[in-house]
N, C-alpha and C positions, 0 to 999 in steps of 0.2 A: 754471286753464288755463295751458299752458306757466310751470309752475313749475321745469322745469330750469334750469339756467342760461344754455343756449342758447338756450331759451324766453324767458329775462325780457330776454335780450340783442336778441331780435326783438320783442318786444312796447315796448319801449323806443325802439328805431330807430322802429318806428310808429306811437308817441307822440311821438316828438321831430317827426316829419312834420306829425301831425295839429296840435299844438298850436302848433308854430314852422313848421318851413320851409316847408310847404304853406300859409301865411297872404299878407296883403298885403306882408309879409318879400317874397316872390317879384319884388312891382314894387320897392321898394326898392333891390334887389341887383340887375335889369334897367336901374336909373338909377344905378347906381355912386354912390348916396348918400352923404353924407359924415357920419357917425355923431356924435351928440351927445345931449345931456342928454335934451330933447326927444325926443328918434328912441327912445331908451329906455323915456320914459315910454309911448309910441304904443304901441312892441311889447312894453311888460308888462302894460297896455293888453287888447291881443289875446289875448298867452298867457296872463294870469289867464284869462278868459273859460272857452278852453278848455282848462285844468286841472282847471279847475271840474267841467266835463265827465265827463274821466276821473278826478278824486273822487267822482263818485257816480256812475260808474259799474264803474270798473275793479274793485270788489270783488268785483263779482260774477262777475267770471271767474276771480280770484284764489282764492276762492272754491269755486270748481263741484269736485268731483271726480276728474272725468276729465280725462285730458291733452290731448282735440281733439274738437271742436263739430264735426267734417265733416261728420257724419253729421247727419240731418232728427232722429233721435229725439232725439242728445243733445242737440242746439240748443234741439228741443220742451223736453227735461229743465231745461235751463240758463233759460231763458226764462218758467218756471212762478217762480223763484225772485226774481225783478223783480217788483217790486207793480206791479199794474196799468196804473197812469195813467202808470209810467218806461216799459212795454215798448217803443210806438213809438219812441220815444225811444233806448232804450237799440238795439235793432237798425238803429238809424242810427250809435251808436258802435261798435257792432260792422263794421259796414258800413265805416265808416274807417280801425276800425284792419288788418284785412285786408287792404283799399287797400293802406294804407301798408307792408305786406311786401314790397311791389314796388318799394322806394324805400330806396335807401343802398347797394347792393350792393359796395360796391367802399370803405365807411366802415372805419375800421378796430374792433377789438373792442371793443366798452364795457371801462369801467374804472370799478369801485367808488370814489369819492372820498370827501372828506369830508361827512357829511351836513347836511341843513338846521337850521339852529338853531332853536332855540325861538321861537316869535312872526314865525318868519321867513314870510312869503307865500310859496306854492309859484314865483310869475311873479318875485318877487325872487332865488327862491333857483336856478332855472334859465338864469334870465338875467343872473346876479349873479357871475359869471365871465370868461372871456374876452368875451363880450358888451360888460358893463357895462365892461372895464378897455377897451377899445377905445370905446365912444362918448365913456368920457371924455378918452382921448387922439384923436380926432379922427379916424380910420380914416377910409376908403371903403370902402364895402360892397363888395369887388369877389369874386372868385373864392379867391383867394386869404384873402383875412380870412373869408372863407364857410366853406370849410375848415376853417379850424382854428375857425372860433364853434361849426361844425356836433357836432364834436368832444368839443369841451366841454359842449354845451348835452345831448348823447346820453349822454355819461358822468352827468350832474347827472340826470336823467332815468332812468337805471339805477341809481344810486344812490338815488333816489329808490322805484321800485321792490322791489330789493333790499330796503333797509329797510323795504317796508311801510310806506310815509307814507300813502300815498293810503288806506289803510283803517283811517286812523285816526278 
């Protein structure tokens, strides 16, 4: 599903939602936190969690087909191909990441970067960028550093995509 390139670019803004900025991130940057070692581990923390997530689940849209589940049949189609005891499950991932189309509009384009290393954890290698180079110099969470994390963490996350990591 949305294997264009415009596709993997929206499907990635709505993984970078579900997995980071739509998290407890949200009260963080409400408190203009002051970013550190600590505050890193909290939200790799979080975002492993839900990477996890979309590793067992994102292949199966990666996967499917057809280029859009709008329709009841192909969703029925796409939804036969989940074993059983994932489908509730997995139509709550699906449920999220749709959400999350509604969110970044105004992000600039993803951008293919370098990819994750070997052995690298996906929550390391997301947040292993402007993230990580800001909590160790001691940032505040504010508007501004959100910005450019946001940035980075959506390119690391297309990249991620891109590559086919997640269905590995």
């Amino acid at each position: 599903m949305y294997n264009s390139d415009n596709g993997r670019r929206s499907i990635a803004k709505s993984i970078a939602h579900y997995a980071y900025r739509n998290t407890k991130l949200e009260d963080y940057h409400a408190a203009c936190v002051r970013m550190d070692k600590n505050f890193y581990r909290v939200m790799c923390g979080i975002v492993s969690k839900k990477l996890n997530i979309v590793r067992i689940f994102q292949r199966y849209l990666d996967e499917f087909p057809k280029d859009f589940i709008s329709e009841k049949t192909a969703f029925d189609e796409l939804i036969k191909t989940v074993p059983e005891d994932l489908q509730l499950r997995f139509i709550r991932y699906c449920q999220n990441i749709v959400y999350g189309f509604a969110f970044g509009s105004n992000w600039d384009t993803a951008q293919r970067i370098d990819g994750i290393k070997e052995k690298q954890s996906y929550a390391n290698y997301v947040l292993g960028g402007k993230f990580l180079e800001y909590c160790n110099a001691g940032y505040v969470l504010d508007d501004k550093a959100m910005c450019i994390i946001n940035k980075d963490v959506y390119n690391r996350i297309y990249t991620l995509l891109v590559d086919e990591t997640f269905n590995r």
